[in-house]
MARLO-19583 format. One record per residue (C-alpha): x, y, z; residue in one letter. Coordinates in nm, 4 decimals. Each point is the difference from the previous one (the first is absolute). Example, Ala and Ser with C-alpha at 12.3 -4.5 7.8 and 13.67 -1.06 7.14 Angstrom:
2
<r x="1.2300" y="-0.4500" z="0.7800" type="a"/>
<r x="0.1370" y="0.3440" z="-0.0660" type="s"/>
***
This chain:
72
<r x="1.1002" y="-2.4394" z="1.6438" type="x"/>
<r x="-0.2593" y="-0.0253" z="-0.2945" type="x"/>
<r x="-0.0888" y="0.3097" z="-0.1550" type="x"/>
<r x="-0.3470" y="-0.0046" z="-0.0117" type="x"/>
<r x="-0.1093" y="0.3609" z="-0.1367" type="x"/>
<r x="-0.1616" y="0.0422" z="-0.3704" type="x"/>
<r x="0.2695" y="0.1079" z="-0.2436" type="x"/>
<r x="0.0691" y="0.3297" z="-0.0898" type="x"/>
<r x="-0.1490" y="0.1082" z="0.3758" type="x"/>
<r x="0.3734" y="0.1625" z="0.0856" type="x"/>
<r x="-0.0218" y="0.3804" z="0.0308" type="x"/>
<r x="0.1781" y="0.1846" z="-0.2958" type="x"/>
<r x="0.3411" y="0.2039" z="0.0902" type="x"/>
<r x="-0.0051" y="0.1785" z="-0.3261" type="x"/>
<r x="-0.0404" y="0.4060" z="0.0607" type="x"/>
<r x="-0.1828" y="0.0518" z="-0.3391" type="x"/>
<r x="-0.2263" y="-0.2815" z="0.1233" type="x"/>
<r x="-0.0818" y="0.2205" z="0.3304" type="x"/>
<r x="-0.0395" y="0.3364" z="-0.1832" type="x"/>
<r x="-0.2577" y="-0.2002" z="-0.2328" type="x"/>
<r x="-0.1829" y="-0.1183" z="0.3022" type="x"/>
<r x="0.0401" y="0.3240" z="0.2242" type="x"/>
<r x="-0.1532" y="0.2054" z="-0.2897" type="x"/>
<r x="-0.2589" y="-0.2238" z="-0.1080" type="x"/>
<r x="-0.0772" y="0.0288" z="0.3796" type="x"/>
<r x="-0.0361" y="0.3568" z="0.0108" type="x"/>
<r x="-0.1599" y="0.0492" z="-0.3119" type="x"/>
<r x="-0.2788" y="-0.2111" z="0.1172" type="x"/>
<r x="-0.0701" y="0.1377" z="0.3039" type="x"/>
<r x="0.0286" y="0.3255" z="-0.1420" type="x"/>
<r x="-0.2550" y="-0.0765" z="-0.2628" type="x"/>
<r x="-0.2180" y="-0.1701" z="0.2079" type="x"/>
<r x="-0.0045" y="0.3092" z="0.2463" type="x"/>
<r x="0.0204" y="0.2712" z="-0.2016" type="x"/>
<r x="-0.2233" y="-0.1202" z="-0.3143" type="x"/>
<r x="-0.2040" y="-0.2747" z="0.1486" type="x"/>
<r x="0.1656" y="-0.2308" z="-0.2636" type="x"/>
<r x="-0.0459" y="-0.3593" z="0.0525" type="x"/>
<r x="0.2512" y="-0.3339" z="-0.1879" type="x"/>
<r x="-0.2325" y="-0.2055" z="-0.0611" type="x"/>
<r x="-0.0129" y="0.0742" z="-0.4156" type="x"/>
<r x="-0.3747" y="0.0930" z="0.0852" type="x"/>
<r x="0.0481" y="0.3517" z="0.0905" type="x"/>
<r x="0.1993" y="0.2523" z="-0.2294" type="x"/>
<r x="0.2542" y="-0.0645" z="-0.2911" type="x"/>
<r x="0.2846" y="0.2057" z="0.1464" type="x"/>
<r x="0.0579" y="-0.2135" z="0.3133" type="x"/>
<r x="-0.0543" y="-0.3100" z="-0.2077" type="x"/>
<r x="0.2874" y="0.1555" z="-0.2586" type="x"/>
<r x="0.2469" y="0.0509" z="0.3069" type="x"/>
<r x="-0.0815" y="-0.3712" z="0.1346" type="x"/>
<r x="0.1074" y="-0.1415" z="-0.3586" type="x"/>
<r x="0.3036" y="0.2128" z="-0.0278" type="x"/>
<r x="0.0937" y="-0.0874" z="0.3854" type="x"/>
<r x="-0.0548" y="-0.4018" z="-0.1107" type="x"/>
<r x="0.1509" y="0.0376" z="-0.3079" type="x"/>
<r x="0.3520" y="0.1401" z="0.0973" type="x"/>
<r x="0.0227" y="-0.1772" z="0.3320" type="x"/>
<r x="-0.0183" y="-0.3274" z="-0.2560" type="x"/>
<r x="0.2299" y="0.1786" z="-0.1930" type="x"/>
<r x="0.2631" y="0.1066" z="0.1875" type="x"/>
<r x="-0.0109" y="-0.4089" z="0.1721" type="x"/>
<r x="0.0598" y="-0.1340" z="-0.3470" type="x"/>
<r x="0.2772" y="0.2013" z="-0.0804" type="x"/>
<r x="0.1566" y="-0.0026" z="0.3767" type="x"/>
<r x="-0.0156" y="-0.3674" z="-0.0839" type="x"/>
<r x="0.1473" y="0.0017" z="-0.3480" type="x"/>
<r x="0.2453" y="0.2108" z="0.0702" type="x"/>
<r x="0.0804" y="-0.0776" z="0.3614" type="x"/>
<r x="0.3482" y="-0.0357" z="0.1112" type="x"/>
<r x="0.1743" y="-0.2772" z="-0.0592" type="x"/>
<r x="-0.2095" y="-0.1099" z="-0.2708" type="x"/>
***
């Protein structure tokens, strides 16, 4: 059977992976909630900071899972 979904579209098993996203997760709706903040860069620095940090070691932590992967 022909594989016919876009590359990269398999879920992630990695546990650091799943904490990134299950934080990010909470911290947004938490911020959104609690201090009205919005992601869209238009709104406030400090949720703007935490999106760049989140993107930033999500990319990261993918490189070097790669690099460094096992049997590499």
């Amino acid at each position: 059977m022909l594989d016919t979904r876009m590359p990269g579209a398999g879920r992630s098993e990695s546990a650091v992976i799943k904490t990134i996203g299950y934080s990010v997760a909470v911290v947004a709706v938490g911020g959104y909630l609690l201090f009205g903040w919005s992601f869209d860069g238009n709104s406030a620095t400090v949720p703007t900071v935490i999106g760049v940090i989140v993107a930033a070691s999500a990319i990261g932590w993918t490189l070097y899972s790669r690099v460094y992967s096992k049997g590499s």
